[in-house]
C-alpha positions in Angstrom: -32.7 5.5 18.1 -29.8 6.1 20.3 -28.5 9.7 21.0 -25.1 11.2 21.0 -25.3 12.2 24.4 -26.1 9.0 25.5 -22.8 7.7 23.8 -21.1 10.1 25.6 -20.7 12.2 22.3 -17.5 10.7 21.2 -14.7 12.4 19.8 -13.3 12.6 16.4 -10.0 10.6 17.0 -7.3 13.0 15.2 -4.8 11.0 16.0 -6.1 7.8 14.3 -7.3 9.6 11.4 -4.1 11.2 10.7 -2.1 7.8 10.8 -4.5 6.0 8.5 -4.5 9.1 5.8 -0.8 9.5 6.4 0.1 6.4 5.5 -2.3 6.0 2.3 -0.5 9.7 1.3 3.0 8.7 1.8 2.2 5.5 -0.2 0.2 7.5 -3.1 3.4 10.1 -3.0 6.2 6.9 -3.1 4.2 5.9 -6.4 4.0 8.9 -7.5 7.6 9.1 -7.2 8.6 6.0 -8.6 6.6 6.7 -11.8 8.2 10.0 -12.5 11.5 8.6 -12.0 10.8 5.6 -14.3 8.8 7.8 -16.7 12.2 10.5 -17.0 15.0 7.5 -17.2 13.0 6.1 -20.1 12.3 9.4 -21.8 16.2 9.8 -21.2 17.0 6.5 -22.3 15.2 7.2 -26.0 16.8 10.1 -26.4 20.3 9.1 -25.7 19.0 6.7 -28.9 20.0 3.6 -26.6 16.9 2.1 -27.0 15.6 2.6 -31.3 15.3 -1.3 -31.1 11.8 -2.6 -30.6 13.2 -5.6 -28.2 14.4 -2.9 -25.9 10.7 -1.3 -26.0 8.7 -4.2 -25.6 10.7 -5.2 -22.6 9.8 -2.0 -20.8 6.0 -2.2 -21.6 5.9 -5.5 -20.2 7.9 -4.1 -17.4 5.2 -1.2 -17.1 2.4 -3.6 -17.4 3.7 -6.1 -15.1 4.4 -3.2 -12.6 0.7 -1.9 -12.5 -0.9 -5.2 -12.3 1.2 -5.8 -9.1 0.5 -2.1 -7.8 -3.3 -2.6 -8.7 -3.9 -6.1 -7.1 -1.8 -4.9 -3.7 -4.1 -1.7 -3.4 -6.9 -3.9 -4.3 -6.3 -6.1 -1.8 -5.4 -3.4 0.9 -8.5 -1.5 -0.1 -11.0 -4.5 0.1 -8.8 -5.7 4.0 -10.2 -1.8 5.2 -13.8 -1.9 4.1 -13.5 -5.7 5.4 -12.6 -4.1 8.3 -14.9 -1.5 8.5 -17.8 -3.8 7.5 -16.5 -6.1 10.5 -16.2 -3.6 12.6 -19.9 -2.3 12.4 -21.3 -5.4 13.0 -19.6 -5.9 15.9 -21.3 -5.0 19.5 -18.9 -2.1 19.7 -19.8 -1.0 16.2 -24.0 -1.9 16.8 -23.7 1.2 19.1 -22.9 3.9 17.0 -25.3 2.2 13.9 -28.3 4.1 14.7 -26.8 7.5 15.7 -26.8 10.3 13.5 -22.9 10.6 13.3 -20.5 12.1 10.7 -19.1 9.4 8.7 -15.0 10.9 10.0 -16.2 10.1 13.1 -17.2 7.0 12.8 -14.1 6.5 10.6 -11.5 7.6 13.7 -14.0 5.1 16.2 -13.4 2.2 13.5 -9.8 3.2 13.4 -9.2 3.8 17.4 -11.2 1.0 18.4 -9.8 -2.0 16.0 -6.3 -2.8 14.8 -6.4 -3.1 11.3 -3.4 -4.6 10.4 -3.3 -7.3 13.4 -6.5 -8.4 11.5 -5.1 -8.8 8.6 -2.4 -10.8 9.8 -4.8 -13.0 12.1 -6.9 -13.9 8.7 -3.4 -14.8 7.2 -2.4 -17.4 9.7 -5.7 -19.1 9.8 -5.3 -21.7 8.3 -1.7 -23.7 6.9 -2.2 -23.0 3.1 -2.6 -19.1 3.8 -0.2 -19.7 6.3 1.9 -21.0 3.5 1.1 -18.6 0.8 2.0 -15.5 2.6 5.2 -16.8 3.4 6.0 -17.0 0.2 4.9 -13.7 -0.9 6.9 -12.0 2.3 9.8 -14.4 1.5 9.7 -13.1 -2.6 9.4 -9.4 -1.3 12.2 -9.9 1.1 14.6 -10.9 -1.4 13.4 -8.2 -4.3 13.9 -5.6 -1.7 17.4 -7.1 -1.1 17.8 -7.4 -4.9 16.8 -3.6 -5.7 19.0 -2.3 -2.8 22.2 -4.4 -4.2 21.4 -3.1 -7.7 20.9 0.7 -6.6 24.3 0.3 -4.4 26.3 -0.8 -6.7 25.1 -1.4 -10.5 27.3 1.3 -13.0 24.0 1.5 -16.0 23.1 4.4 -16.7 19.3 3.6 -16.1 20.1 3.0 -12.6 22.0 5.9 -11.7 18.9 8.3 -11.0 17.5 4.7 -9.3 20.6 4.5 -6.5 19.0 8.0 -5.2 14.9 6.0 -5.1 16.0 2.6 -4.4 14.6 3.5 -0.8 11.4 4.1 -2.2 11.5 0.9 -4.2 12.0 -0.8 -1.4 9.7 1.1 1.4 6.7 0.2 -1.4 7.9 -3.8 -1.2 7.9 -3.9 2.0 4.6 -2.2 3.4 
């Protein structure tokens, strides 16, 4: 069994740590965000008796529904590219070293974290081969032009269900394009 001080008793990387939980906070608070602001515009919206019609309500719960199967297969996806990751990492020769010593899972988090670059991965597994090649193209080339799509709207459409909107469309767009 290897010891720490034979490893040189490595550091918990702060600095890697704080990026990778900063980020998955600022993304949790942005969807937080968004949800309130859709949840008071539609509370708003019923009240204002714009929308009594059942059309009017359907098309927002399949709006809603649509909108948390795309959040949930993203963060799916994200989620399973990190313990990929991980998993990757700690087979790896660099990762074989710190297997077998006693180590607080953080720190072996900030080693995984300092020591590979998660989203470079990610983007080499992309371009592997020309149909995922292909595919993310498309997806970037969809997001690119819904972020475009939500920042015209939030400029410049007069509805009252996009006036509170104008002040998020940032957020709208800063979830897109992650």
């Amino acid at each position: 069994m290897a010891d720490l001080n034979a490893l040189g008793n490595p550091p918990i990387h702060y600095r890697s740590l704080t990026l990778f939980f900063g980020y998955l906070s600022i993304a949790t608070g942005l969807i937080l965000s968004i949800i309130r602001v859709i949840y008071v515009r539609y509370h708003a919206r019923q009240k204002q008796n714009d929308w009594n019609g059942p059309q009017r309500r359907k098309q927002f719960y399949l709006f809603a529904v649509l909108a948390a199967l795309s959040l949930g297969f993203t963060w799916f996806h994200m989620i399973s590219l990190f313990v990929w990751s991980y998993k990757n990492w700690t087979s790896s020769p660099d990762g074989l070293l710190y297997s077998s010593v006693d180590m607080h899972t953080v720190t072996r988090m900030g080693l995984w974290l300092k020591k590979t670059y998660v989203f470079q991965e990610a983007w080499e597994t992309v371009s592997e081969n020309p149909t995922r090649f292909w595919w993310s193209g498309q997806i970037f080339g969809w997001t690119i032009g819904w972020s475009i799509f939500l920042g015209i709207t939030g400029r410049f459409d007069p509805a009252s269900l996009t006036q509170h909107y104008k002040r998020w469309s940032w957020g709208y767009q800063l979830m897109f394009m992650r």
